[in-house]
C-alpha positions as CSV (number, residue, x, y, z in Angstrom):
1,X,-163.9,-78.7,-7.3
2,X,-162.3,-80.2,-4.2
3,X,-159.0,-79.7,-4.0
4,X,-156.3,-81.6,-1.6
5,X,-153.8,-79.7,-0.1
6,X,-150.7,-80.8,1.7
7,X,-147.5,-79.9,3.4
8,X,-149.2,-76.9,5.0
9,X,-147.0,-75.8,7.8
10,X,-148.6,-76.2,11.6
11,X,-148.6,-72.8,11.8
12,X,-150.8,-71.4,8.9
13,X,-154.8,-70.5,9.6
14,X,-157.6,-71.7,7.4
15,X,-158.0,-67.8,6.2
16,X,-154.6,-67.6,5.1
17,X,-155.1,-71.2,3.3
18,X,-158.0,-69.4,1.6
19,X,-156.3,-65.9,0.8
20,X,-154.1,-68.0,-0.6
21,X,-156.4,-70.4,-3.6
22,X,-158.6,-66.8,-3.7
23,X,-156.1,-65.1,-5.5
24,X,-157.1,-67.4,-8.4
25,X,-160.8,-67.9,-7.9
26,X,-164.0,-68.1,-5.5
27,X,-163.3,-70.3,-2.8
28,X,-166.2,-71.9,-1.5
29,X,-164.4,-73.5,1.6
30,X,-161.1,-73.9,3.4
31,X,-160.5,-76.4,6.0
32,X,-157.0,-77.4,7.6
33,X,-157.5,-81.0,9.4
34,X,-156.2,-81.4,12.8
35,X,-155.4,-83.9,15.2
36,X,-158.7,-85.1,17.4
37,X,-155.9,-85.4,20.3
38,X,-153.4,-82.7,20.3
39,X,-155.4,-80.2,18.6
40,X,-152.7,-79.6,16.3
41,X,-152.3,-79.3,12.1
42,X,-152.1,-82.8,10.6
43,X,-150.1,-80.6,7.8
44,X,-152.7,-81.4,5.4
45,X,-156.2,-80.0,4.5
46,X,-159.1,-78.9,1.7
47,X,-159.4,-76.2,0.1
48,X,-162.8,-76.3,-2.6
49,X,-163.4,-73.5,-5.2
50,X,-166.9,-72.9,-7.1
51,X,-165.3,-72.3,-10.6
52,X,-162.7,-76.1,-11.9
53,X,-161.2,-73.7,-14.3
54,X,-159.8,-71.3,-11.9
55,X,-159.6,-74.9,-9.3
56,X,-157.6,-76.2,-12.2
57,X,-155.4,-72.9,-12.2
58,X,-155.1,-72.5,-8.9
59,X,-153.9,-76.5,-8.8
60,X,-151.0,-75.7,-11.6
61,X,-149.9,-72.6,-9.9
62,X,-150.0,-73.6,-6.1
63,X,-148.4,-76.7,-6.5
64,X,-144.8,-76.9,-5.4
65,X,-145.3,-73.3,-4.4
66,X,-143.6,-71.7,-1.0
67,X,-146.6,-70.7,1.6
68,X,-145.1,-69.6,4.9
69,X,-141.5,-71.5,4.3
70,X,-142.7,-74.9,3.2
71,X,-143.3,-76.2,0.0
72,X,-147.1,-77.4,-0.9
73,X,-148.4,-80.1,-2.4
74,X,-151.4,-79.3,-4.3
75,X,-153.7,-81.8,-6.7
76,X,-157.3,-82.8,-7.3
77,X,-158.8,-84.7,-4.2
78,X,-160.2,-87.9,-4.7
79,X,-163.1,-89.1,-3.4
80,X,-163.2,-90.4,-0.2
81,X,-163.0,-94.8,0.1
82,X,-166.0,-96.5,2.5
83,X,-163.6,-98.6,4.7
84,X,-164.3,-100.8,7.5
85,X,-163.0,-99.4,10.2
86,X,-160.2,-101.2,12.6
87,X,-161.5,-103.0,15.2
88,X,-158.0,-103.3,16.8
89,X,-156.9,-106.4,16.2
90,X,-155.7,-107.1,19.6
91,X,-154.9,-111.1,21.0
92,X,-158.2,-113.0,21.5
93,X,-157.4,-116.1,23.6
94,X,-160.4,-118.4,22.2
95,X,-158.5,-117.8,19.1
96,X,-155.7,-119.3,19.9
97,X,-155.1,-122.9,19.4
98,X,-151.9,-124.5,21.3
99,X,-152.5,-128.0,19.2
């Protein structure tokens, strides 16, 4: 099961995110998202466990939970939505129309 993680403070590692979920099950991954710019935590992450009974567990326990002075937020990820991307939307001048 994949499970959504957020509020994770900036400065917690991915091995102390999956200490962390272990203590209820077999984590099968642990990843903390960062910024493609600053290289920093985007405070949120993944965290996916082998076993959705102890993923369920670990969901009910973890959530609202203190880890490293903040509070987590903690539920069942959903899947991911196919969106166009942005193509900027900037100011086309042929677009315009001064009638």
């Amino acid at each position: 099961m994949n499970i959504y993680v957020a509020n994770i403070p900036w400065k917690a590692t991915e091995d102390q995110l999956r200490q962390l979920f272990a203590e209820h099950g077999e984590v099968t991954s642990a990843k903390i998202i960062m910024d493609k710019v600053t290289q920093r935590s985007r405070g949120f992450g993944f965290v996916e466990m082998a076993d959705e009974g102890a993923a369920r567990q670990a969901i009910n326990e973890l959530n609202g939970k203190d880890f490293l002075g903040k509070s987590l937020v903690v539920n069942e990820a959903r899947p991911r939505e196919d969106r166009p991307r942005s193509g900027g939307g900037g100011f086309r001048r042929d677009s315009y129309n001064r009638d």
